[in-house]
C-alpha positions as CSV (number, residue, x, y, z in Angstrom):
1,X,4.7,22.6,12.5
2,X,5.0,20.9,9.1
3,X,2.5,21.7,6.2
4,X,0.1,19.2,4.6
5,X,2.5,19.2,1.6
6,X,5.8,18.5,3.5
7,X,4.0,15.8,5.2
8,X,2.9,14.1,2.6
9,X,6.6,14.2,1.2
10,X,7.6,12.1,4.3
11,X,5.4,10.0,3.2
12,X,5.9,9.4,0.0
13,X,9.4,8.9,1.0
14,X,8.4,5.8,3.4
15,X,6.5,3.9,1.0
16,X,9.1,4.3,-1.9
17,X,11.9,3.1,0.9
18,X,9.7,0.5,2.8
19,X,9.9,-1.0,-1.2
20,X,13.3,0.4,-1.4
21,X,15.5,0.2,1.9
22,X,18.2,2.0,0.4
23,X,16.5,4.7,-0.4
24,X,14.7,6.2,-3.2
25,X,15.5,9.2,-5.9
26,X,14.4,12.4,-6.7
27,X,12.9,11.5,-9.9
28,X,11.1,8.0,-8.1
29,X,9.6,11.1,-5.6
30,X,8.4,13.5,-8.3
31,X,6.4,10.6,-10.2
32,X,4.9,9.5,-6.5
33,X,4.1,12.8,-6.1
34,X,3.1,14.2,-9.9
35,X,5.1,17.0,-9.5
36,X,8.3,17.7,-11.6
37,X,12.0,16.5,-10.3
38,X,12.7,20.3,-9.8
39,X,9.8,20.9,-7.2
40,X,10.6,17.4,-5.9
41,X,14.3,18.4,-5.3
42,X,13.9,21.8,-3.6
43,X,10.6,20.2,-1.4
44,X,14.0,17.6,-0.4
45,X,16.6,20.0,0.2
46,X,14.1,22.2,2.5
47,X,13.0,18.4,4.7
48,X,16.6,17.6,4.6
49,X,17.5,21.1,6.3
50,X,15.2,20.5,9.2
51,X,16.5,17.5,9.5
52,X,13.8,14.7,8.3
53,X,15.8,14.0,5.5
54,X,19.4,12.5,4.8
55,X,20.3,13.4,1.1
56,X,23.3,14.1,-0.5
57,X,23.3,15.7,-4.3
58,X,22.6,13.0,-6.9
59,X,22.6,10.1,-4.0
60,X,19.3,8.6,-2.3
61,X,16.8,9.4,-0.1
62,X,16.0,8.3,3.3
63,X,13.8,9.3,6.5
64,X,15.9,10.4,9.4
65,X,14.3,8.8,13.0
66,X,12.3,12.6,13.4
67,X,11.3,12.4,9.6
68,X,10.2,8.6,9.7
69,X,8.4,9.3,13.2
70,X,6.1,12.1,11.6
71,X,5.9,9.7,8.4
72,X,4.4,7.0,10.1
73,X,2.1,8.6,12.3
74,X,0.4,10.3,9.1
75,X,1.0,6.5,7.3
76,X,-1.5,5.6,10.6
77,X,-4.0,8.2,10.7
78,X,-4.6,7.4,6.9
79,X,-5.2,3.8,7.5
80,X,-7.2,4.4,10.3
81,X,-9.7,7.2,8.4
82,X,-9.3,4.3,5.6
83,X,-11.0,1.7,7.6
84,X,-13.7,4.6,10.0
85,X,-14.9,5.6,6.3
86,X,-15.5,1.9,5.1
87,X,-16.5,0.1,7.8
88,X,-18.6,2.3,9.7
89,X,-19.5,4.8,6.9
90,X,-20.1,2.3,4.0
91,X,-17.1,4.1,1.7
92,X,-16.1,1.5,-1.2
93,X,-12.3,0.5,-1.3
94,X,-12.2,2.6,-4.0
95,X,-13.4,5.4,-2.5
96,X,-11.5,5.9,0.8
97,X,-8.4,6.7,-0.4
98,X,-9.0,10.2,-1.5
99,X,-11.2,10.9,1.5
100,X,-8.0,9.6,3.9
101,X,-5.5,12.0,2.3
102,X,-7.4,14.8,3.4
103,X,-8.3,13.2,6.7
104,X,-4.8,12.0,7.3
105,X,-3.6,15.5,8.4
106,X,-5.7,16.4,11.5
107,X,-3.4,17.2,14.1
108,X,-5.5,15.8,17.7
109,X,-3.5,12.6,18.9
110,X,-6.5,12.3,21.1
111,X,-9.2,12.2,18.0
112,X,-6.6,9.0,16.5
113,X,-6.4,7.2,19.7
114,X,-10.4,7.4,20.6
115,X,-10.9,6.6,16.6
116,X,-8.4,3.0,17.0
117,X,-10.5,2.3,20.4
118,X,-13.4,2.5,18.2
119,X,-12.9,0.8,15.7
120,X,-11.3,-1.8,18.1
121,X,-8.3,-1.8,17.2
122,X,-8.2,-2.7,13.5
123,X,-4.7,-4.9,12.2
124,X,-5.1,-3.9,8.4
125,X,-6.7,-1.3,6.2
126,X,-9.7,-1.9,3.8
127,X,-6.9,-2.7,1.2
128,X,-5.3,-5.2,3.1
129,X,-2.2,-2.6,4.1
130,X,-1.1,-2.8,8.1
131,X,-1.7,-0.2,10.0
132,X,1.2,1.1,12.4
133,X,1.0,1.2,16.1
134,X,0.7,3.3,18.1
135,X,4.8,2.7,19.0
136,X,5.2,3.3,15.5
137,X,6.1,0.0,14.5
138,X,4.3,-1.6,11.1
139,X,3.7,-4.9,10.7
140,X,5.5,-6.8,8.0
141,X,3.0,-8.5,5.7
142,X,3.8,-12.2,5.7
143,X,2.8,-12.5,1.4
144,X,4.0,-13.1,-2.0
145,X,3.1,-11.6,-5.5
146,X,0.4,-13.6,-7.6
147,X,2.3,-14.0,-10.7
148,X,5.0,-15.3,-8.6
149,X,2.2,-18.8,-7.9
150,X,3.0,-22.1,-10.2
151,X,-0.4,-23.7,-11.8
152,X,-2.1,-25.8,-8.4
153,X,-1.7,-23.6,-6.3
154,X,-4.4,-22.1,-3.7
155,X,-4.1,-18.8,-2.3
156,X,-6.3,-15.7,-0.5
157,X,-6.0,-12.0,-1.5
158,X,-3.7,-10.3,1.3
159,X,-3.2,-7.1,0.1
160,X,-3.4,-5.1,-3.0
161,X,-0.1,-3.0,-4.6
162,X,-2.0,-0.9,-6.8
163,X,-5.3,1.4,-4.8
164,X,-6.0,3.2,-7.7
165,X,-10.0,3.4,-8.0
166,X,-9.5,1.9,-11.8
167,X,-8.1,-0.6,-10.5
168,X,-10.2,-1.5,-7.3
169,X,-13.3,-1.2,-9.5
170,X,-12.0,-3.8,-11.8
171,X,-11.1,-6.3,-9.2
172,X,-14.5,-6.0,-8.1
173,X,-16.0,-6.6,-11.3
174,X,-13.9,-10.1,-10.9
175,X,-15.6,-10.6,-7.3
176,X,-11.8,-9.8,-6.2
177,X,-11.5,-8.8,-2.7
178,X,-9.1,-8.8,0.2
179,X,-9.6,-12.6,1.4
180,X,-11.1,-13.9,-1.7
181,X,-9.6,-17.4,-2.6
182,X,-8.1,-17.9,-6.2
183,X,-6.5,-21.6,-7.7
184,X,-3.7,-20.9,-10.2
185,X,-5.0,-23.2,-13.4
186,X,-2.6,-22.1,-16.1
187,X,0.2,-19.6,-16.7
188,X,0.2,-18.4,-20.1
189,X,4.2,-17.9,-21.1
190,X,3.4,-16.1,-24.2
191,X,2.7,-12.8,-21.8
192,X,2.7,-14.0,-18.5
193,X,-1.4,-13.8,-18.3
194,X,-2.8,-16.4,-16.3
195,X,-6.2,-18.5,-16.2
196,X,-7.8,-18.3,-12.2
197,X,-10.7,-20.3,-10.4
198,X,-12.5,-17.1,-9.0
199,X,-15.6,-18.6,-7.0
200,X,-16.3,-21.4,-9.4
201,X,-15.4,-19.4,-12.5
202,X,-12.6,-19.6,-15.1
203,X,-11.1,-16.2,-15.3
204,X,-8.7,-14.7,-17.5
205,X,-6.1,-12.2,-15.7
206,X,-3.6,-10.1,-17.2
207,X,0.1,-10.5,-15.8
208,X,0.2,-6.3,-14.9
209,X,-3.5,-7.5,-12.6
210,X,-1.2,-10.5,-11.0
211,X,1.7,-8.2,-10.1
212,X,-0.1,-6.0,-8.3
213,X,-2.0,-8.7,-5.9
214,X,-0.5,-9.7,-2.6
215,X,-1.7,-13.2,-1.7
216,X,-1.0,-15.9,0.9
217,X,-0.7,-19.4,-0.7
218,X,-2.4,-22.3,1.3
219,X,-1.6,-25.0,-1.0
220,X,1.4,-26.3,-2.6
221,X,1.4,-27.1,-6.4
222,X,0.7,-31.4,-6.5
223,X,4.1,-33.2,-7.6
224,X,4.2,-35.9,-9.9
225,X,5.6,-39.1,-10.0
């Protein structure tokens, strides 16, 4: 049986290498993680010994099929606990997270499966995040980056990239949420800042805010002429 702390290595290492394919480093761990390269790389070498990692010195890291199949299922209980605590407990976005990581370790397959059936069956987490299957298969989200939109377009909050509470809170003080509909009015070049229609409202968002929302554009940008 793993511990809470190897588990959460696994996954660590499946959200650095669902943004990373490849793989991901030792240092890109230890930052994920807040713990220092050195604890990161003996934490490796032990998961890599019972076989849930593939790593070779000063190369990258990936899940082997036993490491990404304990990954995911924790990667699913999370998500799960993240959407029981706000939509049946009243837990702000910004406030399940930390609950979930202490939730996400319960060990009854029985508790997960009756908790999906009650929730009936939930697609995505409160921050917009798929939640895997019980096959372990995760859906791919279907989205592009806000700063990536051109002034015209329409678009609705997917997902967001950063669930820090910091930021959550703030995206609520913009009436920001997962489904909220934004128009693109300007891009600022000078630092990449842009100027949204937030329900009926000019807004002012910084380019760091619009990298780390995930949105589905509905309308294409007019074209002239």
């Amino acid at each position: 049986m793993l511990s809470l702390t190897e588990e959460n290595y696994l996954k660590a290492v499946l959200h650095l290498t669902m943004e990373s394919p490849e793989g991901t480093g030792t240092n890109d761990l230890a930052n994920q993680l807040e713990v220092t390269p050195a604890t990161a790389n003996n934490m490796v070498k032990r998961l890599r010994e019972k076989d849930f990692l593939h790593y070779e010195k000063y190369g990258k890291i990936t899940l082997t099929d036993s490491g990404r199949k304990i990954a995911v299922g924790v990667l699913r209980k999370h998500r799960l606990w993240e959407t029981f605590l706000h939509d049946k407990l009243d837990f702000s976005w910004d406030e399940v997270h930390e609950v979930a990581e202490q939730l996400e370790h319960i060990r009854s397959e029985k508790l997960i499966e009756k908790l999906e059936v009650f929730l009936d069956y939930p697609e995505y987490d409160p921050h917009g995040d798929p939640i895997p299957a019980a096959d372990g298969s995760i859906p791919e989200l279907t989205t592009t980056l806000l700063s990536d939109l051109s002034v015209g377009q329409i678009c609705r909050v997917s997902a967001v990239k950063d669930t820090s509470p910091v930021f959550l809170q703030y995206l609520e003080q913009l009436r920001v949420g997962i489904d909220t509909r934004l128009v693109v009015l300007e891009t600022i070049p000078f630092d990449g800042s842009l100027v949204l229609e937030i329900a009926g409202e000019k807004v002012n968002v910084s380019e760091k805010l619009a990298e780390n929302l995930l949105v589905r554009p509905t309308v294409s940008p007019r074209k002239s002429g």
